[in-house]
N, C-alpha and C positions, 0 to 999 in steps of 0.2 A: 540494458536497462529493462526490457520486457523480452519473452518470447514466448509464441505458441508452443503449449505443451502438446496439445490437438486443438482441434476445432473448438472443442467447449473449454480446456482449459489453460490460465493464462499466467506465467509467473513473470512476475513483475521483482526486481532488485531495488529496495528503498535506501534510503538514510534516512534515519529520524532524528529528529532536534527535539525533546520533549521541552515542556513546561512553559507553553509559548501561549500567550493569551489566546490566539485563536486555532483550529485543527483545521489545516489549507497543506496542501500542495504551493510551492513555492518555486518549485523549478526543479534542476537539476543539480549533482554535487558531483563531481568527475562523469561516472558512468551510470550512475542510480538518480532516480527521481529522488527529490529534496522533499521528505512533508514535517510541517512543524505539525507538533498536535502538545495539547493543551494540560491531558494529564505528565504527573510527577513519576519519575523512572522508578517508581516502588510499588514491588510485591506485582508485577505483572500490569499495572495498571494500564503502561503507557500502551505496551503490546495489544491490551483489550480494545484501550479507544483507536488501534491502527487498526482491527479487525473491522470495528465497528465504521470507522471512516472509509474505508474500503467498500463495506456492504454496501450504504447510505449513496456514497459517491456512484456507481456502478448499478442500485437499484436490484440487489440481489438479499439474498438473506445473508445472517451469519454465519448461516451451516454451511454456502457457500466461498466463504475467506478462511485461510489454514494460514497461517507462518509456519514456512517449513524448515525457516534455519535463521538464527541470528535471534534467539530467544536474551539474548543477556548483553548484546552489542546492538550498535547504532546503526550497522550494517543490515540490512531485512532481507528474506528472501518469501513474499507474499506469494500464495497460490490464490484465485478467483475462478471459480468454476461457473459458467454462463456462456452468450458468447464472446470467446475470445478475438475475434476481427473488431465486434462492436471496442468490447475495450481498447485495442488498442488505436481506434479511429479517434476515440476520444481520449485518451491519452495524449496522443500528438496533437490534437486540437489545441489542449489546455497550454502545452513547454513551446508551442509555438515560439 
């Protein structure tokens, strides 16, 4: 679901469900954290608001969240450069 890449950074493996009234975290879907988020799967849009929801969630900028794989699938593979412990304390806080 997550692992340290190093100390500062953190890739996390998502599912996304777009087009959901609200952009939450919702749990988990097999092995990947579950987030609905709110834009429509076009033209990149949903990808921006996962960057954005990530930044916002985390308390980092955008220049710090990459999607590094799963650009056109539901599938994500999010990078987060910050600290990585911090994330993933809370991470596990939230799927408790």
């Amino acid at each position: 679901m997550f692992q340290l890449k190093s100390a500062s950074e953190l890739i996390v493996e998502i599912y996304v469900q777009p087009g959901a009234k609200v952009s939450q975290i919702v749990g988990c879907h097999g092995e990947r954290l579950k987030i609905k988020i709110s834009s429509p799967p076009v033209d990149g849009k949903a990808n921006q608001e996962v960057l954005a929801f990530f930044a916002k969630f985390f308390s980092v900028t955008k220049a710090n969240v990459e999607l590094v794989a799963g650009e056109k699938s539901r599938n994500k593979r999010v990078l987060i450069r910050g600290d990585g412990q911090y994330f993933i304390d809370k991470l596990k806080e939230l799927i408790k």
